[in-house]
C-alpha positions as CSV (number, residue, x, y, z in Angstrom):
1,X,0.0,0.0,0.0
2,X,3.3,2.8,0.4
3,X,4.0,2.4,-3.2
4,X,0.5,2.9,-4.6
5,X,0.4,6.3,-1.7
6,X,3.5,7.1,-3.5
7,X,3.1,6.7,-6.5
8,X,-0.3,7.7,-7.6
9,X,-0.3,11.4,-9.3
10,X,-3.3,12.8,-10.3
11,X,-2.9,14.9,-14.2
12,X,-1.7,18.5,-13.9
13,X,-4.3,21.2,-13.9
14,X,-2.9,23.6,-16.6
15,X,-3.5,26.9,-17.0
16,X,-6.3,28.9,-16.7
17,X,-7.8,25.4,-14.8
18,X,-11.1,24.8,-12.7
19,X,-9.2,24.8,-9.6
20,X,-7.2,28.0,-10.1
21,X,-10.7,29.9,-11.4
22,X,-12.6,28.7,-8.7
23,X,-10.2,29.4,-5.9
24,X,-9.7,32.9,-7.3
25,X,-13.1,33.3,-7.1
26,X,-13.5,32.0,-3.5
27,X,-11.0,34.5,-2.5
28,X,-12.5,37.3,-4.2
29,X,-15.7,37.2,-2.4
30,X,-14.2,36.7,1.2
31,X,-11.8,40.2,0.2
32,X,-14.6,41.4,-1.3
33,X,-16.8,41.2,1.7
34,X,-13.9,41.5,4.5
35,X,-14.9,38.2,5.6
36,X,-12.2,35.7,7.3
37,X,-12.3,32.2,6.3
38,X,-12.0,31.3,9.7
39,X,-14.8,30.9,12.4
40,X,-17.1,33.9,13.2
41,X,-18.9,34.3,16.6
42,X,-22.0,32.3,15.0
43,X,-19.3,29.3,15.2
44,X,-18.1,30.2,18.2
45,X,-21.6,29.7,19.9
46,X,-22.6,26.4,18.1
47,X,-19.0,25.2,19.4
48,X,-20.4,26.1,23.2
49,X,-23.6,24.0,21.9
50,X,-22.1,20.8,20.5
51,X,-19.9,20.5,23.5
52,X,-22.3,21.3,26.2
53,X,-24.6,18.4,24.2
54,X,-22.0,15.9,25.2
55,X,-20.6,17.3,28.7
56,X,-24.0,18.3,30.4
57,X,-25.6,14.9,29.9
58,X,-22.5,13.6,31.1
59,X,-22.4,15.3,34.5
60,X,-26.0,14.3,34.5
61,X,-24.8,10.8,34.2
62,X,-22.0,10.5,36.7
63,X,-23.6,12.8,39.4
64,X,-26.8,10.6,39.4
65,X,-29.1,13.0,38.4
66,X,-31.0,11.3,35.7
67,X,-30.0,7.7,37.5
68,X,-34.3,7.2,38.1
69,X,-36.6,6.8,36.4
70,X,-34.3,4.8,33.5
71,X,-35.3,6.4,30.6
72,X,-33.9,9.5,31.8
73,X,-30.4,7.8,32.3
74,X,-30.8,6.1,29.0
75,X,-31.8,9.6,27.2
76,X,-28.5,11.1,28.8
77,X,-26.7,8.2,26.8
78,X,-28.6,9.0,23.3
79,X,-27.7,12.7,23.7
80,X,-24.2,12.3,24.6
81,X,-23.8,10.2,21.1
82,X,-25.4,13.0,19.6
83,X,-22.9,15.4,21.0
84,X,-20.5,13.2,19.5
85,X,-21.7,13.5,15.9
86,X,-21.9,17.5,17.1
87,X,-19.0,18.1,18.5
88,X,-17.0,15.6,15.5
89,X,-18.6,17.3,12.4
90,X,-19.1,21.2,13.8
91,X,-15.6,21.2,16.0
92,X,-13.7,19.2,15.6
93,X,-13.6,18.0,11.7
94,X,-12.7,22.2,11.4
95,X,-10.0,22.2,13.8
96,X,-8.3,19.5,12.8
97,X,-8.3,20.7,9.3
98,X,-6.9,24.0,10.7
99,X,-9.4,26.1,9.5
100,X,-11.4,26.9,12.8
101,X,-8.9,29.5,13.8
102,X,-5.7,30.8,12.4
103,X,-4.2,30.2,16.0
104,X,-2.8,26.7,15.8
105,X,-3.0,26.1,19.1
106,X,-6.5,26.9,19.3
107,X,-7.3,24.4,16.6
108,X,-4.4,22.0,18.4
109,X,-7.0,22.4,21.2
110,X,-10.2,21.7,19.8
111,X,-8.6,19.2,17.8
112,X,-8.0,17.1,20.6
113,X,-11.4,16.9,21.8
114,X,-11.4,13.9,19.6
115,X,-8.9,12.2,22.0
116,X,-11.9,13.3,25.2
117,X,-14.5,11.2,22.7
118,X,-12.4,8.0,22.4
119,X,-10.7,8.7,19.3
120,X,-6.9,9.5,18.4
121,X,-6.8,12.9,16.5
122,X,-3.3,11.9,15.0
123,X,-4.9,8.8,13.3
124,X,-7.5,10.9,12.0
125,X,-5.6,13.5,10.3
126,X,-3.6,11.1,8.1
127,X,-6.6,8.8,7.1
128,X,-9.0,11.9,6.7
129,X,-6.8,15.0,6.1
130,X,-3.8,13.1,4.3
131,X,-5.7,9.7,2.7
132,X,-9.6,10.9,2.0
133,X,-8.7,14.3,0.5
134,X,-6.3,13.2,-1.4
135,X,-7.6,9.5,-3.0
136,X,-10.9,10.0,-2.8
137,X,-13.0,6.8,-3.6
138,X,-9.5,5.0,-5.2
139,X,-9.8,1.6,-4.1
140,X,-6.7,0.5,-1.5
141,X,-5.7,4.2,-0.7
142,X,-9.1,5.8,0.6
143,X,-9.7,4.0,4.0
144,X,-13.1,5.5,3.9
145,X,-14.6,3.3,1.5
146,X,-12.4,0.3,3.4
147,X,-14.7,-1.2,5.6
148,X,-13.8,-5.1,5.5
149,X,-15.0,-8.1,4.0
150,X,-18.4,-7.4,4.8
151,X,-19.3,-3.7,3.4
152,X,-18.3,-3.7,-0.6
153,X,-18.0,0.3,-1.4
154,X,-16.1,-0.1,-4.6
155,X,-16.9,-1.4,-7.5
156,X,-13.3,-2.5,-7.7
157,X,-13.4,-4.4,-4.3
158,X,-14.5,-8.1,-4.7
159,X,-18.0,-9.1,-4.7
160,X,-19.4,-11.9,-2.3
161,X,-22.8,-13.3,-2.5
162,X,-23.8,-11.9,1.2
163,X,-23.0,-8.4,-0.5
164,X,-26.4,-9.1,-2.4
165,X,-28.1,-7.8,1.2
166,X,-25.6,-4.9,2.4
167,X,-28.2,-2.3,1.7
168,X,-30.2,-4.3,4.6
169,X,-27.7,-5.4,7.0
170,X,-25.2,-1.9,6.5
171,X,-27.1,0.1,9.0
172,X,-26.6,-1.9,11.5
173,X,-22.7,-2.2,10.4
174,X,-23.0,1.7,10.9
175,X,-24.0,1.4,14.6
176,X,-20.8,-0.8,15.0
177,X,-18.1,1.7,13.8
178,X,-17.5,3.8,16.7
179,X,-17.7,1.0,19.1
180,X,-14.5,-0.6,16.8
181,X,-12.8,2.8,16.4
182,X,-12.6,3.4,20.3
183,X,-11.7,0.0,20.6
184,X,-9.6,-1.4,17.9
185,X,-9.0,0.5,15.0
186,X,-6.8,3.0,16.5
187,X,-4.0,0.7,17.3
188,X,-4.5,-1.3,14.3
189,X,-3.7,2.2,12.5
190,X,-0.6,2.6,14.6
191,X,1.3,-0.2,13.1
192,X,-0.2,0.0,9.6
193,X,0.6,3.8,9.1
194,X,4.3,3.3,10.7
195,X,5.1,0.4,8.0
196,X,3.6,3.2,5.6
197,X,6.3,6.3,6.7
198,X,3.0,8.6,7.5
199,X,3.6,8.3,11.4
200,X,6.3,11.0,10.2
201,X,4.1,13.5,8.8
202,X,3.1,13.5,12.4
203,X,6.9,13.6,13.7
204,X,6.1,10.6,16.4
205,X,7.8,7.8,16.5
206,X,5.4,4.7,16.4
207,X,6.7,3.6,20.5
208,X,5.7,7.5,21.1
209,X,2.2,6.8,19.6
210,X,1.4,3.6,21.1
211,X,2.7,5.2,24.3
212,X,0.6,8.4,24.0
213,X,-2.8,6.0,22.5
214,X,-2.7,3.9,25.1
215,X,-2.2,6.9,27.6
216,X,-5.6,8.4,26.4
217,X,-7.6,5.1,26.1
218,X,-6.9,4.1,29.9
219,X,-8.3,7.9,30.6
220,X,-11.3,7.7,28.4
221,X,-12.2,4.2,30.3
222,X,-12.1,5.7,33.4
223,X,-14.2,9.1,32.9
224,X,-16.6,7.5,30.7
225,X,-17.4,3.9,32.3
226,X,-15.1,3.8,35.5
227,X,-16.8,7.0,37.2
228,X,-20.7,6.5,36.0
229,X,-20.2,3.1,37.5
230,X,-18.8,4.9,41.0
231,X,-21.7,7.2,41.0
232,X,-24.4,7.0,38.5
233,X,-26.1,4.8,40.9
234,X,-27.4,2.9,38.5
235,X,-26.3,-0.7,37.9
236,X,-23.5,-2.0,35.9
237,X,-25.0,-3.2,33.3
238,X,-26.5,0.0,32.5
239,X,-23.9,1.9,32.2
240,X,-22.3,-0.7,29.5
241,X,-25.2,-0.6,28.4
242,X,-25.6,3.2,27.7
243,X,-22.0,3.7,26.7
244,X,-22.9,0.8,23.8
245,X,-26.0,3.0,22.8
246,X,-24.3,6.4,22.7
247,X,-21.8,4.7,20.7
248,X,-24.0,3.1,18.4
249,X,-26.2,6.1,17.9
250,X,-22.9,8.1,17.0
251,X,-21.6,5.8,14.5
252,X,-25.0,5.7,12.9
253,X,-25.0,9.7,12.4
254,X,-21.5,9.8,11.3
255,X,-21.7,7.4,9.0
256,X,-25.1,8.7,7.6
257,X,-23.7,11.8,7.2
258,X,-20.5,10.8,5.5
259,X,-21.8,8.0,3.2
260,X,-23.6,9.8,1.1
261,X,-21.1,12.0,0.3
262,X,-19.3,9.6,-1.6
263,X,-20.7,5.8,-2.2
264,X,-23.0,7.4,-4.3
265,X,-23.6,5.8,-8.5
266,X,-22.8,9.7,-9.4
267,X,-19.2,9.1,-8.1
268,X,-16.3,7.7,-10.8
269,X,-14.3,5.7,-9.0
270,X,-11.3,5.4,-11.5
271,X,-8.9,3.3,-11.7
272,X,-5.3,4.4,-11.7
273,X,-3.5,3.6,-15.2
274,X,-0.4,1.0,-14.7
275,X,1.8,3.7,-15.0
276,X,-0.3,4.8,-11.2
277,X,-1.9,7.8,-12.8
278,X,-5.2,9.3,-12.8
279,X,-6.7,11.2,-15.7
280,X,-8.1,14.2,-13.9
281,X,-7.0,16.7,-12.2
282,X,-7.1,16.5,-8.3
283,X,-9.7,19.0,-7.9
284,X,-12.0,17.5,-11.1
285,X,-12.1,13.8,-8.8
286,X,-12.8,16.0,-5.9
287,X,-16.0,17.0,-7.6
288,X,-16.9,13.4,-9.5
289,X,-16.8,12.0,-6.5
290,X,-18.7,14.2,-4.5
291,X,-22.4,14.9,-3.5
292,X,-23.9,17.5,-1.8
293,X,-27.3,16.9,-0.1
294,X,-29.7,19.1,1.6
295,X,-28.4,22.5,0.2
296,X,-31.8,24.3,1.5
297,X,-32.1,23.3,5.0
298,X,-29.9,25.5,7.4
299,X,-30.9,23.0,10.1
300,X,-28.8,20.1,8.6
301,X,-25.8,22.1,7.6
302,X,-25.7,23.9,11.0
303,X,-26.0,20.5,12.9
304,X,-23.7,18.4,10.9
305,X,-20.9,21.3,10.3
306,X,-21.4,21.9,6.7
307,X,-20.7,18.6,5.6
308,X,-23.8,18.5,3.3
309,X,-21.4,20.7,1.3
310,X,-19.0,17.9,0.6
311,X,-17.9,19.5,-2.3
312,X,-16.7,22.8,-0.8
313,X,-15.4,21.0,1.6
314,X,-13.0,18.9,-0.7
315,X,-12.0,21.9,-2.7
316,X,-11.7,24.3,0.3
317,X,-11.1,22.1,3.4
318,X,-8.9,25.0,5.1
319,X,-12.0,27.1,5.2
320,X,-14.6,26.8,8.0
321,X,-17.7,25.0,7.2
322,X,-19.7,27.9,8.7
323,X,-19.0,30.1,5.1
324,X,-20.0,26.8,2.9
325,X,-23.6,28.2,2.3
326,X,-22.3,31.3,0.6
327,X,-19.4,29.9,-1.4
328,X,-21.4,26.8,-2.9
329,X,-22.7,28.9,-5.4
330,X,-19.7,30.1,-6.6
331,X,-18.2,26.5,-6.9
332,X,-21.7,25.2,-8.3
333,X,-21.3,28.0,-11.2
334,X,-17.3,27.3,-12.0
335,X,-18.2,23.8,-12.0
336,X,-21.0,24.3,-14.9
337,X,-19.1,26.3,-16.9
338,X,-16.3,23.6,-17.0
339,X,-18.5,21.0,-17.8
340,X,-18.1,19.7,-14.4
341,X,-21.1,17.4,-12.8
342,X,-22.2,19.1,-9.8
343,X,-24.6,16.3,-7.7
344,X,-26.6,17.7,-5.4
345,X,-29.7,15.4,-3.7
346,X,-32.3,17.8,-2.7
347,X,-33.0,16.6,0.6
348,X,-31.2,14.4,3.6
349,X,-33.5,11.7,2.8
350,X,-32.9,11.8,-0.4
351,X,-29.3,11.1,-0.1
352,X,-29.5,8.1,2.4
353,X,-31.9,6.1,-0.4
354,X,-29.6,7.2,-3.1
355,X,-26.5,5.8,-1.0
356,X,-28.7,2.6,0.1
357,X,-29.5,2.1,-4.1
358,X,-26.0,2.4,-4.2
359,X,-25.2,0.0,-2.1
360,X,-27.6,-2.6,-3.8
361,X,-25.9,-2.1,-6.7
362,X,-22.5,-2.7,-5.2
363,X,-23.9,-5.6,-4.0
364,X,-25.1,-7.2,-6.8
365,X,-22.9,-6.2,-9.9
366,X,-19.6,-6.9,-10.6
């Protein structure tokens, strides 16, 4: 897998490209308008938000406030996972991509709430920031569309008969992926991404990482099960019990929110050329294998960070999601007058049955 990341080069953009217009244009309206790319004070409230949805219910949790009548301590549970889709697509997502603030340690910060939610923010800036943005949908470099033997998201991944049913059983698959990412996945990362060289991008040393992981597992175990099971005053089995459902409810958002975006039949999916190229430009595959959903509901892109603007996202990942809205018609027009597709799905819904059709169709054709 380090000499396909190597080797894979995307064609040059020339002059006078799609990229180069459209990131002109991008710029002129934020000079234009005096605007900075990074976030405003309508940001800085909905960060308060998203992290009070995760911490309050907490406190709730652990001080034995909502420990009777159950529901209430199970509700606690649902809203912290929901905090977690918050705080991962609204705060964190930006920070790590350095384009909450142009203080790096304020998005060093915020960044590291991922490590607070059970996650390893140096792992997720080289599969999202270095491997997604990059190899979008190309089969053994984007770990996004890698999800095992049992999920096919490529048409270039090989087909198995149970694949005939993943549009059934790949919601529930969905509710799985946090619990495996807190779990496993991060120290399966570890050794993968040290044989790969892109532990150095990080400047860690792999016995530094496993050192600092395992640090910030042990101390996620024992502010998020350890001390509900001290105090909640509930019993054991509900608090494994909650922590699985706030988990699972979290893994379902993130992945319906991500999905969509990209295992979509709009999306190319090319296939590198022996000599490991691919024939468009970075910023054209962006674009092909992108969708946008939901571009009229301010609800959904102020809830899920912008990231119903996966396009602008992919072009302009070092700008803040709040500014998405007024930029996507900028990048909608460029994109026509290049002859560019620019997929949009109406509505939310609309997406997730797209992505499920999609998923059929992985399924059952070769």
């Amino acid at each position: 897998m380090q000499q396909k990341k190597a080797l894979v080069k995307f064609a040059p953009k020339g002059e006078d490209s799609f990229y180069d217009t459209v990131r002109q244009r991008v710029e002129d309206y934020f000079k234009t308008n005096n605007i900075s790319k990074y976030a405003n004070r309508a940001m800085m409230l909905k960060t308060i938000v998203m992290i009070s949805l995760y911490f309050v219910p907490y406190l709730a949790v652990v001080t034995g406030l909502v420990a009777t009548p159950l529901w209430l301590f199970y509700g606690a549970w649902i809203l912290m996972g929901l905090g977690i889709v918050g705080i991962g697509t609204s705060v964190m997502h930006d920070s790590n991509h350095g384009s909450y603030s142009n203080k790096q340690y304020i998005n060093g910060f915020l960044g590291s709430l991922l490590n607070i939610l059970g996650g390893y923010s140096r792992n997720w800036r080289i599969q999202h920031n270095i491997l997604h943005h990059t190899y979008t949908n190309l089969d053994g470099l984007d770990e996004d569309i890698e999800a095992g033997v049992l999920l096919r998201m490529s048409p270039h991944k090989p087909r198995h008969n149970f694949h005939r049913f993943q549009h059934v059983y790949a919601w529930f698959l969905y509710m799985l992926m946090n619990l495996f990412w807190v779990t496993v996945k991060d120290f399966r990362q570890l050794g993968r991404y040290d044989k790969e060289g892109l532990l150095k991008k990080e400047k860690v040393t792999l016995r530094q990482a496993v050192l600092e992981l395992s640090l910030l597992k042990v101390i996620y175990v024992a502010y998020i099960i350890v001390l509900p099971l001290m105090f909640s005053g509930v019993a054991w089995y509900h608090v494994v019990l909650g922590f699985v459902g706030m988990h699972m409810m979290a893994g379902l958002g993130l992945a319906c929110i991500f999905q969509p975006a990209h295992v979509m039949e709009t999306s190319t999916y090319p296939e590198p050329t022996p000599a490991r190229k691919v024939e468009d430009t970075w910023a054209v595959h962006q674009v092909l294998n992108t969708t946008n959903f939901a571009p009229d509901s301010s609800v959904t892109a102020w809830f899920i960070g912008g990231l119903n603007y996966q396009i602008e996202h992919h072009l302009f990942p070092q700008i803040c999601h709040i500014h998405y809205p007024k930029i996507a018609p900028i990048v909608e027009k460029t994109a026509q007058e290049f002859n560019i597709p620019y997929n949009v799905q109406k509505t939310f819904a609309h997406a997730l049955l797209e992505h499920r059709r999609m998923l059929k169709i992985l399924g059952r054709t070769s």
